[in-house]
N, C-alpha and C positions, 0 to 999 in steps of 0.2 A: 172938347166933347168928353162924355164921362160917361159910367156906366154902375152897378152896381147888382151884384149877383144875391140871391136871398136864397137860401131851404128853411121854407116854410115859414117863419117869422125873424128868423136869425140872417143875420149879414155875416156871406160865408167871403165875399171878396168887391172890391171895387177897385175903379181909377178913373184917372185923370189924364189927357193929357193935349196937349193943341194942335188943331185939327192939321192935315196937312194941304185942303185946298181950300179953297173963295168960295161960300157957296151964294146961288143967288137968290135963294128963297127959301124959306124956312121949312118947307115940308123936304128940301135937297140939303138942308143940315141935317134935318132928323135920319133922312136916310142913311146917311153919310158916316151919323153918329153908330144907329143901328145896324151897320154892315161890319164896322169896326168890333160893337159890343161880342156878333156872333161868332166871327173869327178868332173872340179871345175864348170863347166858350166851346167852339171845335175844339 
């Protein structure tokens, strides 16, 4: 999963990195990515 932070048009921060479960359907990666992304943004 990855992520990538913006202000305003400029890229102030991103990553990468592999996930740590199976998911089994694609809208349960996205989640999975998107819970990740916000905890790095808390």
């Amino acid at each position: 999963s990855g992520g990538a932070q913006f202000l305003g048009e400029k890229l102030v921060s991103w990553s990468s990195k592999k996930q740590d479960c199976m998911a089994l359907s694609t809208a349960e990666a996205e989640y999975v990515s998107l819970s990740d992304c916000c905890a790095q943004v808390l």
